[in-house]
PyMOL CGO cylinders between C-alpha atoms (Angstrom):
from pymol import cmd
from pymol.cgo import CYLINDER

trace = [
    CYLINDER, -2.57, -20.42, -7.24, -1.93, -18.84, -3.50, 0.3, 1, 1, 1, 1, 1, 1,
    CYLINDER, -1.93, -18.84, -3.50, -2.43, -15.31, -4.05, 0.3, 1, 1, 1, 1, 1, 1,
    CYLINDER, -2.43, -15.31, -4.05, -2.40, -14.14, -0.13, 0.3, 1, 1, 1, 1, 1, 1,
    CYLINDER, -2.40, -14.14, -0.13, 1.04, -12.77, -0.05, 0.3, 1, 1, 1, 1, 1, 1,
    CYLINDER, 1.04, -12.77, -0.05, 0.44, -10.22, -2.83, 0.3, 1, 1, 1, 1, 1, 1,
    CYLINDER, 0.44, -10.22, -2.83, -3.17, -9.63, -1.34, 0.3, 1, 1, 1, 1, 1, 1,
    CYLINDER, -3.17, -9.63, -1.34, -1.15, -8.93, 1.63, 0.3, 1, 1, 1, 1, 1, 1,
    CYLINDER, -1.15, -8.93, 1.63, 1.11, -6.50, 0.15, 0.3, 1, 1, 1, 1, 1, 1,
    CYLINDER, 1.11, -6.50, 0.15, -1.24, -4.73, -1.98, 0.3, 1, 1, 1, 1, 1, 1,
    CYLINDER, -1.24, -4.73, -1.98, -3.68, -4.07, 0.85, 0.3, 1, 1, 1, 1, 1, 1,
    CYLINDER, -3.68, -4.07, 0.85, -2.71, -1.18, 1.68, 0.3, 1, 1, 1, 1, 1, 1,
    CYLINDER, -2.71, -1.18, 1.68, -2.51, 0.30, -1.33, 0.3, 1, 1, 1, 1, 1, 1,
    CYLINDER, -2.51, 0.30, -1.33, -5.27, -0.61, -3.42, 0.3, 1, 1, 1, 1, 1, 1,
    CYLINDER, -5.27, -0.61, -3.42, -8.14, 1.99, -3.89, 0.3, 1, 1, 1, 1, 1, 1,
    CYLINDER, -8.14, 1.99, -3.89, -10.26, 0.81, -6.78, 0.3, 1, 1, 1, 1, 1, 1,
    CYLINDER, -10.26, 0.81, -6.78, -10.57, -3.05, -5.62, 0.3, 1, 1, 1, 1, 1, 1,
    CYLINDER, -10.57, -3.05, -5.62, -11.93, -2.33, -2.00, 0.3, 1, 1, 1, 1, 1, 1,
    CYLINDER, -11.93, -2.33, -2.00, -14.17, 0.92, -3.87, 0.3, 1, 1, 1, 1, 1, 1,
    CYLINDER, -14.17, 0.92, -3.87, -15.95, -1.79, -5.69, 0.3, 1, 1, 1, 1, 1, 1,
    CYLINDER, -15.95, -1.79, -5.69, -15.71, -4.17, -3.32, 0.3, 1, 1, 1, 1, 1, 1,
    CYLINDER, -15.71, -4.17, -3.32, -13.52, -7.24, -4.77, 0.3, 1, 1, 1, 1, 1, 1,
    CYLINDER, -13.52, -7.24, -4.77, -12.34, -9.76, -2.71, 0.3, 1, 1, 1, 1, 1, 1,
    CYLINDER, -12.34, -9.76, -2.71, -9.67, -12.58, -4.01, 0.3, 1, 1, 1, 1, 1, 1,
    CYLINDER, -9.67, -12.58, -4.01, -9.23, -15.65, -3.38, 0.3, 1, 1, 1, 1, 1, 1,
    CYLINDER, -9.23, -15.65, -3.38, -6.32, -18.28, -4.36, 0.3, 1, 1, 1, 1, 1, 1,
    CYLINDER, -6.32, -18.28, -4.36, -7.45, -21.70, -5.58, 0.3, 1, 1, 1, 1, 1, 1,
    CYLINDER, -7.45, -21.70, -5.58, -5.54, -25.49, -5.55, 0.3, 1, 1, 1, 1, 1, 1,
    CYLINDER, -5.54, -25.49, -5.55, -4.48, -24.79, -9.23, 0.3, 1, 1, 1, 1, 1, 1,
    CYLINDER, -4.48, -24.79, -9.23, -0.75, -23.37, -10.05, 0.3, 1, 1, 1, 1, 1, 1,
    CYLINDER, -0.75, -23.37, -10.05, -2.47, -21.47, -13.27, 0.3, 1, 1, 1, 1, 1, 1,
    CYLINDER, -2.47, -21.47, -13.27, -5.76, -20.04, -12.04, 0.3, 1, 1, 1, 1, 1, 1,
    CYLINDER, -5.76, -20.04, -12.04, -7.09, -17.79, -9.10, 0.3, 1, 1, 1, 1, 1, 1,
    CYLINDER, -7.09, -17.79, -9.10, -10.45, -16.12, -8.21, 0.3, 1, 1, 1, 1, 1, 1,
    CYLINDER, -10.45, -16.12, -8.21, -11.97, -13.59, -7.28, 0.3, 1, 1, 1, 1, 1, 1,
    CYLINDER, -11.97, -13.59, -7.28, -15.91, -12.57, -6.36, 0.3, 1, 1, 1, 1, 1, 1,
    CYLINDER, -15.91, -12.57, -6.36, -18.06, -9.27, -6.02, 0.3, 1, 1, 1, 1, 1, 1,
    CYLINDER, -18.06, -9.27, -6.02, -21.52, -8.55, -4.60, 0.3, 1, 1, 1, 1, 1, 1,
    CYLINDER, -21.52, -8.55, -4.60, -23.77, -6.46, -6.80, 0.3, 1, 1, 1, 1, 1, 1,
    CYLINDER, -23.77, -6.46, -6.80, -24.44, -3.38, -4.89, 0.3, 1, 1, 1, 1, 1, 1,
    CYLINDER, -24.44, -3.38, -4.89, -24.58, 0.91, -4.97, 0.3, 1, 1, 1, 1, 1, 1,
    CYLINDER, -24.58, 0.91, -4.97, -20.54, 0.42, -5.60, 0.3, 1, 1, 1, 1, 1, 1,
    CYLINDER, -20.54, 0.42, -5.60, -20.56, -1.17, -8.77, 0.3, 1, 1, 1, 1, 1, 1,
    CYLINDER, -20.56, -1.17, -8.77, -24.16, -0.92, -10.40, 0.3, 1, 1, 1, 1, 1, 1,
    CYLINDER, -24.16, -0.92, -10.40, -24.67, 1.28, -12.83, 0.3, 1, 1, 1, 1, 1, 1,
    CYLINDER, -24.67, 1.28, -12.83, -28.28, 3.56, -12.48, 0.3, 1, 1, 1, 1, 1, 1,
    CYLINDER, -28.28, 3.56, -12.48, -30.88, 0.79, -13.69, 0.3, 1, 1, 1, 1, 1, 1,
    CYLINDER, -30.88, 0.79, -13.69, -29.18, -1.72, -11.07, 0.3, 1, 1, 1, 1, 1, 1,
    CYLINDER, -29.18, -1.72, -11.07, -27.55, -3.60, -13.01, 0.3, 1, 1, 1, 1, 1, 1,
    CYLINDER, -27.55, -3.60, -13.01, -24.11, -4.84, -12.59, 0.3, 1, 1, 1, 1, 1, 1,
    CYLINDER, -24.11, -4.84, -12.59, -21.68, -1.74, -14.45, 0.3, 1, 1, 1, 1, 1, 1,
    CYLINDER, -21.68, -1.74, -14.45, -19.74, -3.39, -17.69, 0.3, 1, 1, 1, 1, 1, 1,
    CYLINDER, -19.74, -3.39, -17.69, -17.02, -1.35, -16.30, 0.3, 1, 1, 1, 1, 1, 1,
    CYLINDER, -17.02, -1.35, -16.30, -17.00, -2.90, -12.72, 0.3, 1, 1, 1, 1, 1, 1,
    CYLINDER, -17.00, -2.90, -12.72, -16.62, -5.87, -14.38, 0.3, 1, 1, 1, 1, 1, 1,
    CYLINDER, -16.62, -5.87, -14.38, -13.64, -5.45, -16.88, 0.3, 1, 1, 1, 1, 1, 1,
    CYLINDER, -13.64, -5.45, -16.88, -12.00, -3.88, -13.37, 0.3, 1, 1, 1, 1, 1, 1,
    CYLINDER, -12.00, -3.88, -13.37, -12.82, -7.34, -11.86, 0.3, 1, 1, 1, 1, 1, 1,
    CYLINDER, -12.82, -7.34, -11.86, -11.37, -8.83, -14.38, 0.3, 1, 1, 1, 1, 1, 1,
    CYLINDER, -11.37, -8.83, -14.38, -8.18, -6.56, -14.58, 0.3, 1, 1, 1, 1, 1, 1,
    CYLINDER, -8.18, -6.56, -14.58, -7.29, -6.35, -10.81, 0.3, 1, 1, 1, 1, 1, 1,
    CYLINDER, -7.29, -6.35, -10.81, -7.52, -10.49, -10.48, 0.3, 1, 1, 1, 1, 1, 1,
    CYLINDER, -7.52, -10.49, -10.48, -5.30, -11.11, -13.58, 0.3, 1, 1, 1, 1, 1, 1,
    CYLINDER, -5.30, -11.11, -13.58, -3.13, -8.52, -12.02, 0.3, 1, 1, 1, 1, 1, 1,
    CYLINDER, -3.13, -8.52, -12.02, -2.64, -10.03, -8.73, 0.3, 1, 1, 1, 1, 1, 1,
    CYLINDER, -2.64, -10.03, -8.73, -2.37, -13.32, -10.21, 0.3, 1, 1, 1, 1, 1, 1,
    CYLINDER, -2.37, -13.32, -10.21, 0.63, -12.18, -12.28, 0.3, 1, 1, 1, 1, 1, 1,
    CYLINDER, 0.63, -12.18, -12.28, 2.07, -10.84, -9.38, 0.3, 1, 1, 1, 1, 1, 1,
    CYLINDER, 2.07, -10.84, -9.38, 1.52, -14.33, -7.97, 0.3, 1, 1, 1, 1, 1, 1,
    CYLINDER, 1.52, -14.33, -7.97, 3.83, -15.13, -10.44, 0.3, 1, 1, 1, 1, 1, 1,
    CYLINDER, 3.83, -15.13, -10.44, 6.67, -13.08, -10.31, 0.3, 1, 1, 1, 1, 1, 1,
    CYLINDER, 6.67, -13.08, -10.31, 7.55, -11.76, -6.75, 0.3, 1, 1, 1, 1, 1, 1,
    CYLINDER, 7.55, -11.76, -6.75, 9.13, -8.29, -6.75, 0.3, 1, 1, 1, 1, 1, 1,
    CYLINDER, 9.13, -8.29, -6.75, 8.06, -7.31, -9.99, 0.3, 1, 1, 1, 1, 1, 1,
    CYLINDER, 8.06, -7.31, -9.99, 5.31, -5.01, -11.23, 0.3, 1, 1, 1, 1, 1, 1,
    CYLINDER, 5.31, -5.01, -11.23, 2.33, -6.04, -13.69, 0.3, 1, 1, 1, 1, 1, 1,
    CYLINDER, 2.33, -6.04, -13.69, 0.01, -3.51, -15.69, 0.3, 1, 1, 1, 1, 1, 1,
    CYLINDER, 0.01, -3.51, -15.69, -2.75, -3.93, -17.78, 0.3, 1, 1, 1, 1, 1, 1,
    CYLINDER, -2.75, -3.93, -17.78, -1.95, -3.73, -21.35, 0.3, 1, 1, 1, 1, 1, 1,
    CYLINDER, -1.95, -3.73, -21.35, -4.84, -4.54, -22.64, 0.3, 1, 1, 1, 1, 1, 1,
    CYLINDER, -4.84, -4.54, -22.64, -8.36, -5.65, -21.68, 0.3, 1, 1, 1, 1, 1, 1,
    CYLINDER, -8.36, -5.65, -21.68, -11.04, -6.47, -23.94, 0.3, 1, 1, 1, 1, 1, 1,
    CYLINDER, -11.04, -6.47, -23.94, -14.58, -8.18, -22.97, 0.3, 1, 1, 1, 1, 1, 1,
    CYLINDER, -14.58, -8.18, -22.97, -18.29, -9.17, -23.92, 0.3, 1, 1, 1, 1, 1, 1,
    CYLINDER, -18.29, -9.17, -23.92, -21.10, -9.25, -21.71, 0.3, 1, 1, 1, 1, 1, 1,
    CYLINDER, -21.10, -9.25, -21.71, -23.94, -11.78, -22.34, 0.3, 1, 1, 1, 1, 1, 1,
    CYLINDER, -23.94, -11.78, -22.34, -25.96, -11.21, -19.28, 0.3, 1, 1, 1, 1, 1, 1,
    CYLINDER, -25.96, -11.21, -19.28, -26.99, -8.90, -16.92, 0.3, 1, 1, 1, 1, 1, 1,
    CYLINDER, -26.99, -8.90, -16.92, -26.38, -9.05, -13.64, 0.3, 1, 1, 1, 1, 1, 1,
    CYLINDER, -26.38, -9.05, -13.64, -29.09, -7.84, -10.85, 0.3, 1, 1, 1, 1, 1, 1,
    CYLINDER, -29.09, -7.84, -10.85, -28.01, -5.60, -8.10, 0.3, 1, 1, 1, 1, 1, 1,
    CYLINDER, -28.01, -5.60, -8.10, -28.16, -8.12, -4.93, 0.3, 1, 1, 1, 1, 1, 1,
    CYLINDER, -28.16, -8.12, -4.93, -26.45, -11.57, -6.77, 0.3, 1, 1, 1, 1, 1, 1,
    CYLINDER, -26.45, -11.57, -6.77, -22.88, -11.48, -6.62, 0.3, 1, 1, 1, 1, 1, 1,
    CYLINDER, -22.88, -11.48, -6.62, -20.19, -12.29, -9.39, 0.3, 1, 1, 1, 1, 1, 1,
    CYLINDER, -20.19, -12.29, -9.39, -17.29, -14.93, -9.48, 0.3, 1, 1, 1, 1, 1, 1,
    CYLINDER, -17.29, -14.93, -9.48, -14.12, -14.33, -11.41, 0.3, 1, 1, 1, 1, 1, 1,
    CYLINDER, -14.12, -14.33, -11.41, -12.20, -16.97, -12.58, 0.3, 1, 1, 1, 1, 1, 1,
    CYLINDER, -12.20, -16.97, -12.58, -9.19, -16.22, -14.24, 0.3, 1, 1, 1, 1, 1, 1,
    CYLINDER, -9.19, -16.22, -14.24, -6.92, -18.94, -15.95, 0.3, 1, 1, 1, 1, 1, 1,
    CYLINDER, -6.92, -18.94, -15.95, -3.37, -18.11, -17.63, 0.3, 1, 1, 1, 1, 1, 1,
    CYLINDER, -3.37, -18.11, -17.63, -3.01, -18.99, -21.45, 0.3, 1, 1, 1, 1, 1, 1,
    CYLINDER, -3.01, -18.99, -21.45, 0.22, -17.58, -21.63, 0.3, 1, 1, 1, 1, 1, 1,
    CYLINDER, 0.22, -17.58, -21.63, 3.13, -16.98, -19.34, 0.3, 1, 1, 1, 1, 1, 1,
    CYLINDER, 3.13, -16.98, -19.34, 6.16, -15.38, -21.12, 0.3, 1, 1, 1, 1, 1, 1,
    CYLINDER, 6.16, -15.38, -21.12, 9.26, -13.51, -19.35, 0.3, 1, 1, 1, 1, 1, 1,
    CYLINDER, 9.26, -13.51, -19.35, 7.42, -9.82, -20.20, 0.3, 1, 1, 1, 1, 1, 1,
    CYLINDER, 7.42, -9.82, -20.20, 3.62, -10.64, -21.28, 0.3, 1, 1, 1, 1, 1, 1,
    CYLINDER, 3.62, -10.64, -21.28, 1.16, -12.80, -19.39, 0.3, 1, 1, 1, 1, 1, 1,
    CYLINDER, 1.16, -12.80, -19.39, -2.27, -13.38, -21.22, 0.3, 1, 1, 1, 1, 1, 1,
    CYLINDER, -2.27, -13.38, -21.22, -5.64, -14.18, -18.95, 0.3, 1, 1, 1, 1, 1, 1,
    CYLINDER, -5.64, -14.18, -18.95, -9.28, -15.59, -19.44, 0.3, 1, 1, 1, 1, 1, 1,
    CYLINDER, -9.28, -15.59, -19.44, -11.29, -14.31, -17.10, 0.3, 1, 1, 1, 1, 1, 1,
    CYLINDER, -11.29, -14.31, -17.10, -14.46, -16.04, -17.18, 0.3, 1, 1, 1, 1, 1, 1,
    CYLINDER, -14.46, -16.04, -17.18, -17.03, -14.60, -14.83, 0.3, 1, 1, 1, 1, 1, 1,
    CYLINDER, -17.03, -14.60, -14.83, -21.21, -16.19, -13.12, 0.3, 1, 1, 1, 1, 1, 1,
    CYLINDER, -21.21, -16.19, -13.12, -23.57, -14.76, -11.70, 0.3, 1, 1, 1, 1, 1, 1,
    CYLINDER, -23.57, -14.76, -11.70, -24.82, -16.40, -8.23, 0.3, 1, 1, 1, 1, 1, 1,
    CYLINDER, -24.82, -16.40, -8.23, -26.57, -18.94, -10.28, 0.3, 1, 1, 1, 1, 1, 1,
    CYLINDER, -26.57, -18.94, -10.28, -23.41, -20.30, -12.10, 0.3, 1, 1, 1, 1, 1, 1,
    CYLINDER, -23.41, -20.30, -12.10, -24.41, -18.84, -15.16, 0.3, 1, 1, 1, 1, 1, 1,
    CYLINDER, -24.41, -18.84, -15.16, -21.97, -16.74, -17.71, 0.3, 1, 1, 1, 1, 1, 1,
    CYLINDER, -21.97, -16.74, -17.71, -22.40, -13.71, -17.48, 0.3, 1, 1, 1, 1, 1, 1,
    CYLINDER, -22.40, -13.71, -17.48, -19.22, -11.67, -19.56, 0.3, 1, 1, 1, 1, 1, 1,
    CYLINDER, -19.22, -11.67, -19.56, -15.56, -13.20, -20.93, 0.3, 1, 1, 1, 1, 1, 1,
    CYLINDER, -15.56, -13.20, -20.93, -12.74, -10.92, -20.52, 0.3, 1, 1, 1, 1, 1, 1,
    CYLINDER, -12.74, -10.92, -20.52, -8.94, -11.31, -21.91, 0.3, 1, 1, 1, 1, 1, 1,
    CYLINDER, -8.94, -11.31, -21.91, -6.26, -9.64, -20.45, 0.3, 1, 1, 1, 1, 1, 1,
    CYLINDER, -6.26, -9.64, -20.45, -2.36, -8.68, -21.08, 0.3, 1, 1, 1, 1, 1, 1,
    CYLINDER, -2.36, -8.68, -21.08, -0.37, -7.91, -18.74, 0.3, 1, 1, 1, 1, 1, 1,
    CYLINDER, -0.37, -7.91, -18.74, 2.87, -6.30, -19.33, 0.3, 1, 1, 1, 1, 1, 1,
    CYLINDER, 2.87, -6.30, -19.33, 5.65, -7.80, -16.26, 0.3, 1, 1, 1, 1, 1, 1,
    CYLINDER, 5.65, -7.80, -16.26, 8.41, -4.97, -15.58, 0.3, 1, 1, 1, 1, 1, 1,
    CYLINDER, 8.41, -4.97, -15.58, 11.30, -5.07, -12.95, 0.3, 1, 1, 1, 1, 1, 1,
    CYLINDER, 11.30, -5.07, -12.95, 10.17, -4.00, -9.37, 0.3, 1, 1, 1, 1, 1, 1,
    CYLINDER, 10.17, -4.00, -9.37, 11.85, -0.91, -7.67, 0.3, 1, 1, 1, 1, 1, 1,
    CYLINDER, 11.85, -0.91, -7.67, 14.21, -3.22, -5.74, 0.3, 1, 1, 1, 1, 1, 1,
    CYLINDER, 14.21, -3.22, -5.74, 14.96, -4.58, -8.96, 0.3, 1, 1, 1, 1, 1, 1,
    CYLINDER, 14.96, -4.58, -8.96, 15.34, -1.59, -10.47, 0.3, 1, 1, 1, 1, 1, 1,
    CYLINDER, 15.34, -1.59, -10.47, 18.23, -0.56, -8.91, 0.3, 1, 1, 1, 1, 1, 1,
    CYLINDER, 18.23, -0.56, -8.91, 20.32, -3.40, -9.51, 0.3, 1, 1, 1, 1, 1, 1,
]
cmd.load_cgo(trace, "trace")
């Protein structure tokens, strides 16, 4: 999925994806994208681990952008985001976030985000909704 338009567009706009540190990246595959995230003083939380809530934002900001992918000049928001974490994640290693659509209807897109550590291994699964409404250009048609 090329993602580099919206990545483009969003630049200068999004706050919480260059806080943390995200960076996206498209992939050869029309229904997936990715995304990865070093491990730092950004995102860990105070034992130095990776934060569970840097990574559901991971996970929210690529589905996000990948829905945009999907439907130029409209607007997606998170719905709903729900995820388990089965490893922990040392501050140094960085994260990969590959998200893959289940489900693309004409208001609600559905993600799996699975996302490894440095070493390939899982470390958390995270679902998302995303809810697609009409752009402000489309708006005012």
């Amino acid at each position: 999925m090329d993602i580099e338009k919206v990545i483009e567009q969003i630049s200068r706009r999004d706050g919480l994806s260059q806080t943390l540190g995200m960076e996206f990246i498209s992939t050869p595959e029309p229904d997936t994208c990715m995304a990865r995230m070093k491990v730092d003083e950004r995102n860990r939380q105070a034992f130095g681990f990776l934060s569970g809530g840097a990574t559901l934002a991971l996970a929210e900001n690529l589905a996000g952008i990948a829905s945009l992918a999907l439907c130029p000049g409209k607007i997606a928001v998170g719905i709903n985001v729900t995820g388990s974490h089965v490893k922990a994640v040392l501050e140094g290693d960085t994260v990969t976030a590959r998200a893959r659509l289940l489900h693309k209807g004409t208001t609600l897109h559905q993600w799996h985000i699975e996302l490894t550590n440095g070493e390939g291994e899982l470390i958390s699964t995270v679902a998302v909704t995303n809810y697609i409404m009409k752009g402000s250009e489309e708006s005012k048609k």
